[in-house]
C-alpha positions in Angstrom: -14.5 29.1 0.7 -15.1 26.2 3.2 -12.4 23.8 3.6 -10.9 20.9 6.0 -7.4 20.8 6.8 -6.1 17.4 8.2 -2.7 18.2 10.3 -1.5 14.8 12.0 -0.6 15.9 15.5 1.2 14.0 18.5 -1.5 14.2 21.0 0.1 12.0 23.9 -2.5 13.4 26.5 -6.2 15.3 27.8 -3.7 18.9 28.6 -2.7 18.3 25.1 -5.5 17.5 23.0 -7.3 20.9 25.0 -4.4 22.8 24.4 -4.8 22.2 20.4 -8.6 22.3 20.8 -8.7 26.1 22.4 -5.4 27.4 20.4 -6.8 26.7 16.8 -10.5 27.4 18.0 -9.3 30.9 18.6 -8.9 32.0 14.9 -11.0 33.6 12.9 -13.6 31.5 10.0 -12.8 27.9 12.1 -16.3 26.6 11.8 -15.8 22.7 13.8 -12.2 21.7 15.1 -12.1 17.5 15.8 -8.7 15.8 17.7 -8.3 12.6 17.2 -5.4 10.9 19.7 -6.1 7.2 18.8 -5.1 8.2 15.1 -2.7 11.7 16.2 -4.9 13.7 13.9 -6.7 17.3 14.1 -8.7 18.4 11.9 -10.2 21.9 11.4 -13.5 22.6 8.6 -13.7 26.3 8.2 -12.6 29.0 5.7 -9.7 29.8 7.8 -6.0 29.9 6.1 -4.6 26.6 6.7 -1.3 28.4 7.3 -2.2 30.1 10.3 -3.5 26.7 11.8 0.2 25.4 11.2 1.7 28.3 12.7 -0.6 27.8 16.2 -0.3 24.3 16.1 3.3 24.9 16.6 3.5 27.7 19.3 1.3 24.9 21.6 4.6 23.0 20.9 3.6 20.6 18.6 5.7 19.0 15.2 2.7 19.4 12.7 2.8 17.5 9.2 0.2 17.9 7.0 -2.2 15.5 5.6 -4.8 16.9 3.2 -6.3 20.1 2.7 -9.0 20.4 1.1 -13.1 20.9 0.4 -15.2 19.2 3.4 -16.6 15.7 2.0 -20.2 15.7 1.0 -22.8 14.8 3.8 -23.9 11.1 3.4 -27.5 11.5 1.6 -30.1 9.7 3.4 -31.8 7.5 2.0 -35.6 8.3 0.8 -38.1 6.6 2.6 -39.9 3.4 0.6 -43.4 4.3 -0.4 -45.3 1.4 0.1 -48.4 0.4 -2.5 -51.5 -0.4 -1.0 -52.6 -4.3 -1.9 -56.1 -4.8 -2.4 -57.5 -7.1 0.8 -57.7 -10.7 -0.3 -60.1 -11.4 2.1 -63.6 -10.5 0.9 -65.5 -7.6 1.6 -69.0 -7.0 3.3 -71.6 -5.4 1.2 -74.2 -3.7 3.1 -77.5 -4.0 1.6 -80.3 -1.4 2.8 -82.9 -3.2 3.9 -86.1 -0.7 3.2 -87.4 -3.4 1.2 -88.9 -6.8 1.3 -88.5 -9.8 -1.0 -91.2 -12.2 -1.1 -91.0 -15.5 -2.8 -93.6 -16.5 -4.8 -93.8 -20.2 -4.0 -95.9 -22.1 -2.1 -92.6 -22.9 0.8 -93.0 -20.6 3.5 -89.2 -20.8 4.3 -88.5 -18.7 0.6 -88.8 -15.3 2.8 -86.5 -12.7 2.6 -87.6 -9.8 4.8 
């Protein structure tokens, strides 16, 4: 079963935050291992015991207190794209008209021709 443990962490320095990284990283079923120092946090996703990340946490030399352990948090859904309806053109269309044919007027103006 995939879970994430939240341990917060006194990570003061780069050495430190590495030392964490490589010494939980080693264990078996750890899936994605995240240090945070701006918030002293480290948290591990994997289906791992949580109790043996405790117990390496503390042979780097660290005071470990536990936040949360629990199931990851659901990936954000994205959202599904907007299908856009097709509006009919307002501007007016062009009709083609074959032109195999001839249309004579029948009046005596000789400008009536349509050919």
């Amino acid at each position: 079963m995939v879970q994430r443990t939240v341990l917060k962490v006194d990570i003061s320095c780069l050495k430190c935050k590495k030392k964490l990284i490589k010494a939980v990283s080693g264990l078996q079923g750890v899936d994605k291992v995240e240090a945070d120092a701006a918030k002293g946090t480290l948290t591990v996703t994997g289906d791992c015991d949580p109790y043996d990340i405790i117990v390496r946490t503390r042979k780097v030399g660290k005071f470990v207190e536990v936040v949360s352990i629990g199931p990851p948090p659901a990936p954000p859904k994205k959202p599904e794209p907007k299908k856009e309806e097709k509006k009919p053109d307002p501007r007016p269309q062009h009709i083609c008209i074959p032109y195999d044919y001839a249309i004579v007027c029948d009046e005596p103006n000789p400008y009536c021709c349509i050919m």
